[in-house]
LOTIDO-283009 format. One line per 4 residues: their letters; for each residue x negated, y negated, z negated of C-alpha. Coordinates in Angstrom, 1 decimal, padded with zeros to 4 digits. Layout:
LOTIDO-283009
A) X:Y:Z | ... $
END
This chain:
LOTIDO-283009
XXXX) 000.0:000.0:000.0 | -003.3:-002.4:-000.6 | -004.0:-002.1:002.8 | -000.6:-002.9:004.2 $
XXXX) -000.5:-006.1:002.1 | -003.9:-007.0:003.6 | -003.0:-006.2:007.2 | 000.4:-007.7:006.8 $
XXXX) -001.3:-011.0:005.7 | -003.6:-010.9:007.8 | -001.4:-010.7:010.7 | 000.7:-013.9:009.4 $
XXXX) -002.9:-016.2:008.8 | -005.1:-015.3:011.3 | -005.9:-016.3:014.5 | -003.8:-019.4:013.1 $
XXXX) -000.9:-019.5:010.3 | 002.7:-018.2:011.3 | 004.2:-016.5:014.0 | 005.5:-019.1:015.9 $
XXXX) 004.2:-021.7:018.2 | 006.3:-024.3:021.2 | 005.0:-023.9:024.5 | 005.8:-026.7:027.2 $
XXXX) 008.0:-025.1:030.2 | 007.4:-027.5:032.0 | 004.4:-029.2:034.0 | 002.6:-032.2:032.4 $
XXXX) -000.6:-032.6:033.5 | -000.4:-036.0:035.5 | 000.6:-039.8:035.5 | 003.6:-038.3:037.9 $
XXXX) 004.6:-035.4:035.3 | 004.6:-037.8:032.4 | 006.7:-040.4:033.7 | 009.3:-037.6:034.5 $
XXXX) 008.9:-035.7:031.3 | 009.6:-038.8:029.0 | 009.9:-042.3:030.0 | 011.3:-043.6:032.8 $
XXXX) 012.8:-040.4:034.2 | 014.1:-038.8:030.8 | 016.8:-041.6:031.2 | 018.5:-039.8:034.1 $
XXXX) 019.5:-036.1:031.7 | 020.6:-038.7:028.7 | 023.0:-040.3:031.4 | 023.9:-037.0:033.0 $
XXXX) 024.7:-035.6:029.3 | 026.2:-038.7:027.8 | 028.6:-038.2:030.6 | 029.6:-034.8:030.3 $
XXXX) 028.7:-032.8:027.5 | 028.6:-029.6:029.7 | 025.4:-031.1:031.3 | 023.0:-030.5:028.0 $
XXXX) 023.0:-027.0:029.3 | 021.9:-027.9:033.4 | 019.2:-030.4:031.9 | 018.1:-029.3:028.4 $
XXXX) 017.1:-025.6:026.8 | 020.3:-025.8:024.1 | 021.7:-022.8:026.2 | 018.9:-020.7:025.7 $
XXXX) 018.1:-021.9:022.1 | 019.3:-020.8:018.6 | 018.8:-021.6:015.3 | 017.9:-018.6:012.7 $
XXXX) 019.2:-020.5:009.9 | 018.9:-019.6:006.1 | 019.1:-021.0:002.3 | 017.0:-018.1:001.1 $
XXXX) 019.3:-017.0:-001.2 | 019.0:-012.7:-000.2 | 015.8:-012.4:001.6 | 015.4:-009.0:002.5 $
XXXX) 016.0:-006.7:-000.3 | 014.1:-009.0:-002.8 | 016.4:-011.4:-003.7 | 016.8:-015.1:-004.2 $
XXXX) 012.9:-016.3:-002.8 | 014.4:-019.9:-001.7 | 014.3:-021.1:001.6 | 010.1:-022.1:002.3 $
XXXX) 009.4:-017.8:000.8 | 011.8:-017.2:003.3 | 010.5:-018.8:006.3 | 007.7:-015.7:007.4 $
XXXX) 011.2:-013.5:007.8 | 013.2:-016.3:009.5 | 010.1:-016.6:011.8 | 009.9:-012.7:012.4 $
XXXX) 013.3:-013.2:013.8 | 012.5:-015.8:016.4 | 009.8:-013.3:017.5 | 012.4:-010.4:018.0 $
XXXX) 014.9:-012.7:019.9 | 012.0:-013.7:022.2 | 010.6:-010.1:022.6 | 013.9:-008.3:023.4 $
XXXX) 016.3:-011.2:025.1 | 013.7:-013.7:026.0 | 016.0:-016.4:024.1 | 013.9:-019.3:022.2 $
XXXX) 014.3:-020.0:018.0 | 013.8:-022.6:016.2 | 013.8:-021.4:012.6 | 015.3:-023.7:009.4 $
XXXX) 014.9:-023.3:006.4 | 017.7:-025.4:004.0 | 017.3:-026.5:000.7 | 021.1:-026.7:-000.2 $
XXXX) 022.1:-027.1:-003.8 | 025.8:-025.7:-002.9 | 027.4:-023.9:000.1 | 029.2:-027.4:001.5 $
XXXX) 026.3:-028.9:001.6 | 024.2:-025.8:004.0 | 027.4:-025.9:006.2 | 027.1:-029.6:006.7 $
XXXX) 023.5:-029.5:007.5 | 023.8:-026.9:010.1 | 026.4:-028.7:011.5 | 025.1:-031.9:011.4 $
XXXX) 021.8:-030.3:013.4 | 024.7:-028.1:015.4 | 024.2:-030.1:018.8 | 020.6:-028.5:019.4 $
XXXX) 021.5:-025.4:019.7 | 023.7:-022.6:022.0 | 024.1:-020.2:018.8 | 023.7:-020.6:015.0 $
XXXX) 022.4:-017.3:013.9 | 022.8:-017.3:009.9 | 020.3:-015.3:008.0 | 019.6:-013.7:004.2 $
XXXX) 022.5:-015.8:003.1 | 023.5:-014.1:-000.2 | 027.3:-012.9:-001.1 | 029.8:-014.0:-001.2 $
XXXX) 028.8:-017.5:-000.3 | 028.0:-016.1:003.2 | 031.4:-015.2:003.8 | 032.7:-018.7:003.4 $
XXXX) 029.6:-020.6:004.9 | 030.0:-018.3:008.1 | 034.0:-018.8:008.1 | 033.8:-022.6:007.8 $
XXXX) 031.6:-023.2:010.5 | 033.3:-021.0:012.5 | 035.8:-023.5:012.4 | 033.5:-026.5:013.0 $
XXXX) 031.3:-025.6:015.8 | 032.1:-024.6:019.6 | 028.9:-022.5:019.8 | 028.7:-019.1:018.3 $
XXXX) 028.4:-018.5:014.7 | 026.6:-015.2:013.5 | 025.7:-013.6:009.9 | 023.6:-010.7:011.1 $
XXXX) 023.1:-009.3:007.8 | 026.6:-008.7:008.1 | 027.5:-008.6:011.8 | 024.5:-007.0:013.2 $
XXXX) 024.4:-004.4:010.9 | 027.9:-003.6:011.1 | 027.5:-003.0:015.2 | 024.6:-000.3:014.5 $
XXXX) 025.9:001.1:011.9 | 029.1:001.5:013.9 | 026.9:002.5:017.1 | 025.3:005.1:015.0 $
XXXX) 027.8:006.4:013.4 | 030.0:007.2:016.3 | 027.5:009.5:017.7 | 026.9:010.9:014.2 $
XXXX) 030.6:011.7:014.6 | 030.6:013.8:017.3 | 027.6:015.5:016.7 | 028.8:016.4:013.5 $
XXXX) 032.5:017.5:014.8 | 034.4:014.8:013.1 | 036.5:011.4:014.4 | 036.2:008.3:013.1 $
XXXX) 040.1:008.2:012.6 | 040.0:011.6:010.2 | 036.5:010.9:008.2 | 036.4:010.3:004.9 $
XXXX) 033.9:007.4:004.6 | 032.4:006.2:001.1 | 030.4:002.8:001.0 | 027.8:001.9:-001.7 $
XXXX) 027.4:-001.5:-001.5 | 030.3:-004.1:-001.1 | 028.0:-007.4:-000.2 | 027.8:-008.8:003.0 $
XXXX) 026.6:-005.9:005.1 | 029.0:-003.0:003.2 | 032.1:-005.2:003.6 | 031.1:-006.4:007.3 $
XXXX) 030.4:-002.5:008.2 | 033.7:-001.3:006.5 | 035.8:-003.7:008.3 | 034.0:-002.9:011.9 $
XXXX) 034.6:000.4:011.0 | 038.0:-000.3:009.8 | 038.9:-002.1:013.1 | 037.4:001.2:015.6 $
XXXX) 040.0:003.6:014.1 | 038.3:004.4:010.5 | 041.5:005.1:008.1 | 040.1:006.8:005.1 $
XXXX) 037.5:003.7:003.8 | 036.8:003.9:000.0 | 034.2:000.9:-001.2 | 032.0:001.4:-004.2 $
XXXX) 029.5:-001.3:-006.2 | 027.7:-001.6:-009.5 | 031.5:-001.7:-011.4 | 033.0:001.4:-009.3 $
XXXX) 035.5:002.0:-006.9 | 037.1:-001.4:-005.3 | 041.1:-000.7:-006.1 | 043.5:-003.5:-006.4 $
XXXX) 043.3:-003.2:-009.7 | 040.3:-004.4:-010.2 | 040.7:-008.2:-011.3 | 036.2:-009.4:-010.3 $
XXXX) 037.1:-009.0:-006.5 | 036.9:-012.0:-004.1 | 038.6:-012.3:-000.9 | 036.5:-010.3:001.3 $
XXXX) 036.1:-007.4:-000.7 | 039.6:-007.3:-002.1 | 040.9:-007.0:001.3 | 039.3:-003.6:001.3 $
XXXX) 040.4:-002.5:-001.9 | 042.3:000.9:-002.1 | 045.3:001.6:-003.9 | 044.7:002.5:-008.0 $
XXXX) 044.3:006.0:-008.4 | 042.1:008.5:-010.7 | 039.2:007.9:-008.3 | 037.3:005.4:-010.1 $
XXXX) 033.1:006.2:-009.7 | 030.6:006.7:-006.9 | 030.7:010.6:-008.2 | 034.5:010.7:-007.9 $
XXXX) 035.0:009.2:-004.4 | 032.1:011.5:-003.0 | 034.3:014.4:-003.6 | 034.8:015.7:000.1 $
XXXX) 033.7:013.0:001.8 | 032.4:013.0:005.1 | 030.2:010.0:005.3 | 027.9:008.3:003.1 $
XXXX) 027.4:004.6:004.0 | 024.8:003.2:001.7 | 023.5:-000.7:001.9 | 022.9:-000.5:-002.0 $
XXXX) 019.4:-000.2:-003.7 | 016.4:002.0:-004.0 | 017.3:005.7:-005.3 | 021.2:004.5:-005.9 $
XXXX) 022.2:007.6:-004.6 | 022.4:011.0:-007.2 | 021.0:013.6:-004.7 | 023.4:016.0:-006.6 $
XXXX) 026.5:014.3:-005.2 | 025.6:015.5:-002.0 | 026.3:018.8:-003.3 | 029.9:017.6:-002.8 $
XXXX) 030.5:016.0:000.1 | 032.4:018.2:003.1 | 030.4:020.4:005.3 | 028.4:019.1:007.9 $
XXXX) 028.1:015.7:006.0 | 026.7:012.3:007.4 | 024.6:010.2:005.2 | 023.1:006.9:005.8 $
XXXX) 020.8:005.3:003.4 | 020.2:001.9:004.7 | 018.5:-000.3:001.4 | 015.4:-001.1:002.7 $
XXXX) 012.6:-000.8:002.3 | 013.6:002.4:000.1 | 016.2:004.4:000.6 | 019.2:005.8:-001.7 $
XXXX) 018.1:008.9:-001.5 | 015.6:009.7:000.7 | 015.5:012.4:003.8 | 013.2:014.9:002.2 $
XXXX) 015.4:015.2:-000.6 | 019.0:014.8:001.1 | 017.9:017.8:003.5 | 016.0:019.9:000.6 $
XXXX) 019.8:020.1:-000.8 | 022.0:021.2:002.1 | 020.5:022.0:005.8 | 023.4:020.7:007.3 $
XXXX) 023.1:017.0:006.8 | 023.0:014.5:009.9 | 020.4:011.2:008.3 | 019.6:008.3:008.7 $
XXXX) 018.2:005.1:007.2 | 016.5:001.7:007.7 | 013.3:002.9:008.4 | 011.2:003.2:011.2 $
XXXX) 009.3:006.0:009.8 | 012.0:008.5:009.8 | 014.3:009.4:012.3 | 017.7:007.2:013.4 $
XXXX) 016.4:003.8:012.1 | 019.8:001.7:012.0 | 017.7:-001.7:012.9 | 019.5:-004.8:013.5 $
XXXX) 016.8:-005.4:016.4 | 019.2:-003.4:018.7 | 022.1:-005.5:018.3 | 021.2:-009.4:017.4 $
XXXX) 018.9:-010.0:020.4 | 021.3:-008.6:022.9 | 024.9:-009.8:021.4 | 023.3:-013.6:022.0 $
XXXX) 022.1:-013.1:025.0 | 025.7:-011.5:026.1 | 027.1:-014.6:024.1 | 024.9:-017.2:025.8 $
XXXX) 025.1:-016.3:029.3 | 028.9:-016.3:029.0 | 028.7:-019.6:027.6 | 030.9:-017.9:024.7 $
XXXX) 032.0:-019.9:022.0 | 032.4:-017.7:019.2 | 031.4:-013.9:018.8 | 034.5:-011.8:018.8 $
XXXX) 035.4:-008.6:017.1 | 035.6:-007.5:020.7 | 032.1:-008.4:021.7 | 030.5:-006.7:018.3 $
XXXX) 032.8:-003.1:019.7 | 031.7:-003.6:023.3 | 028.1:-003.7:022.0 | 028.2:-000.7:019.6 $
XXXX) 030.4:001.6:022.4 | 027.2:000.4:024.6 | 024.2:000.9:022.0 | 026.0:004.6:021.0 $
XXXX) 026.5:005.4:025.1 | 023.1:004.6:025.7 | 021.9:007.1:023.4 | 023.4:010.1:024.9 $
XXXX) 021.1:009.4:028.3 | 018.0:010.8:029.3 | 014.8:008.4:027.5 | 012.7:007.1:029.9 $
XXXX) 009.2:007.6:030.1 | 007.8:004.4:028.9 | 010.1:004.7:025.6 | 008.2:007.9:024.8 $
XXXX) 005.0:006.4:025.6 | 005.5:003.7:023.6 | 006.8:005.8:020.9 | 003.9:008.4:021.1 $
XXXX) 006.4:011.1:021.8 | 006.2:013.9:024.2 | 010.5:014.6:024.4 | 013.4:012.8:022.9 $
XXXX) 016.8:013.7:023.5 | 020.5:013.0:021.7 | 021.0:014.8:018.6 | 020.8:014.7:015.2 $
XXXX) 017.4:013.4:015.2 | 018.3:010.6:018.0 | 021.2:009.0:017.7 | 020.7:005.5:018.2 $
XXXX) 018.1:004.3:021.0 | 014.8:003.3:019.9 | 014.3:-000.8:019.7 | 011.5:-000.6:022.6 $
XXXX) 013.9:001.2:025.3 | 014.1:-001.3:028.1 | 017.6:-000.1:029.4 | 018.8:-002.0:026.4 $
XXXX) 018.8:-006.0:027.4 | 020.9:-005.4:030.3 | 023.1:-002.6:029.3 | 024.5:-004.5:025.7 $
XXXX) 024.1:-007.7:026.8 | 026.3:-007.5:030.1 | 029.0:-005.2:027.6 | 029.5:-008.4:025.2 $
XXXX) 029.5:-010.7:028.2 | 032.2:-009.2:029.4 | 034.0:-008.6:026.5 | 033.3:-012.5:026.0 $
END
């Protein structure tokens, strides 16, 4: 671990600090190029855009550009860091929207002492950008922060902790499904975890045909009796019934959903699920249980967690680059329950096709091929800009 921490500093000081730089896209090397980069000729676009609106994105990069946008309050799995700890993450997103969908970042970082005053800032600064993409936002603020500028902004608006987890976990699980024998309609699906990502995923879920959806968090199970729930995870609440603990609600189930902490998951439970069982472990960087021990306990478990190091990593990587890049070149303005479906039917489809060459290469593989060890494509595969990005433009 001493020399990860070394190599992963490394890597954010050296050549120079950061991960980011702004590149010019456009000549300015003479007297000619300067006078039409700035002053006079700059003057023409503000006319052109002071005009019509529209015309920002024929003269200016805001349809191409988003802001990854965060208070700092949930970064990663380690909590409230504040916004300036959080920057090296925001950054690592701008560098995965501009390896996978080619779109440019800029990342902010807010110092907000309440959640009306982060939603006014981001829509004061609004006008820059063709998508807002919000980031380690902590619950349930996020829910309202996202919801209100929903309402304020005609660009899109995007938690991916809770969005872009929810497509992949969806995309995932769909071919879990069927490689398991089971329908999303019949499952019996157990969350642990009710913050941003376990409510986003439950209602995605929820919304593709799930009916049997029981959530769990520190307390127990979320039933309407439960007086500490807020709005988004009280809309998910079952009815009151003798199933009150993680232990009771795992009792037959199907599917284990967890976006929890480290070890959260009693690897004896798993004892109890249904046959063929399908168990995601998604708290990164460690697991709820991890694979060794989930498939020391029963042989017939499909897994998967956050990991790269273990089969079926459910990475947000597959879906945030490609959902804005469907989003931006529709000129969408909002992101749609429809767009998140059309991207995990794509993302789950893809999987089931032959892996090119280069993905194995890259990969250091010799054969890959759907089933229980693949079934979600690897973030690398090139089929994946066009494929999900044309689904969610034209589901935009």
């Amino acid at each position: 671990m001493n020399d990860l921490k070394k190599r992963a500093l490394d890597y954010h000081q050296f050549p120079k600090p950061g991960k980011l730089s702004v590149e010019s896209s456009k000549s300015c090397t003479t007297q000619d190029d300067l006078s039409l980069a700035y002053t006079p000729g700059v003057a023409e676009p503000v006319r052109e855009i002071h005009a019509d609106a529209a015309n920002a994105y024929r003269y200016t990069n805001k349809g191409n550009l988003v802001a990854v946008i965060t208070d700092g309050t949930a970064v990663l799995g380690l909590g409230n860091m504040g916004a300036l700890a959080s920057k090296p993450v925001m950054e690592g997103k701008a560098v995965l929207f501009k390896r996978f969908a080619d779109i440019d970042v800029f990342d902010i970082e807010v110092n907000a002492k309440t959640p009306d005053e982060f939603i006014e800032t981001v829509v004061n600064i609004s006008p820059t950008f063709g998508g807002i993409n919000l980031e380690d936002i902590a619950a349930p603020h996020c829910f309202y922060i996202e919801n209100e500028l929903k309402k304020r902004l005609d660009i899109p608006v995007f938690h991916d902790d809770q969005h872009g987890t929810a497509v992949i976990v969806a995309a995932a699980l769909l071919n879990a499904l069927t490689l398991q024998g089971k329908t999303m309609a019949a499952a019996k699906i157990v969350f642990l975890g009710a913050g941003a990502a376990g409510c986003s995923c439950a209602k995605l879920l929820k919304s593709m045909g799930a009916q049997h959806v029981t959530m769990v968090d520190r307390t127990g199970v979320l039933d309407a009796d439960r007086p500490d729930l807020h709005d988004n995870n009280r809309e998910l609440a079952v009815a009151p019934s003798a199933v009150k603990t993680l232990a009771d609600a795992m009792q037959g189930a199907d599917v284990f959903i967890g976006v929890s902490a480290k070890n959260a998951l009693d690897a004896n439970l798993i004892n109890d699920m249904a046959p063929n069982p399908i168990i995601f472990a998604l708290a990164n960087p460690d697991p709820e249980v991890l694979p060794s021990v989930a498939h020391a306990i029963r042989g017939d478990i499909l897994m998967a967690t956050g990991r790269s190091d273990f089969p079926n990593q459910v990475n947000n990587a597959l879906c945030f680059p490609y959902l804005f890049r469907g989003a931006l070149d529709a000129k969408a303005k909002q992101i749609t329950e429809a767009m998140k479906i059309a991207a995990a039917h794509a993302l789950s489809e893809l999987a089931r096709e032959p892996v090119p060459a280069e993905v194995l290469a890259a990969y250091n593989l010799e054969s890959l091929a759907f089933g229980k060890d693949y079934i979600i494509p690897k973030p690398f595969d090139p089929r994946l800009l066009a494929r999900v990005s044309k689904a969610v433009a034209e589901a935009a």
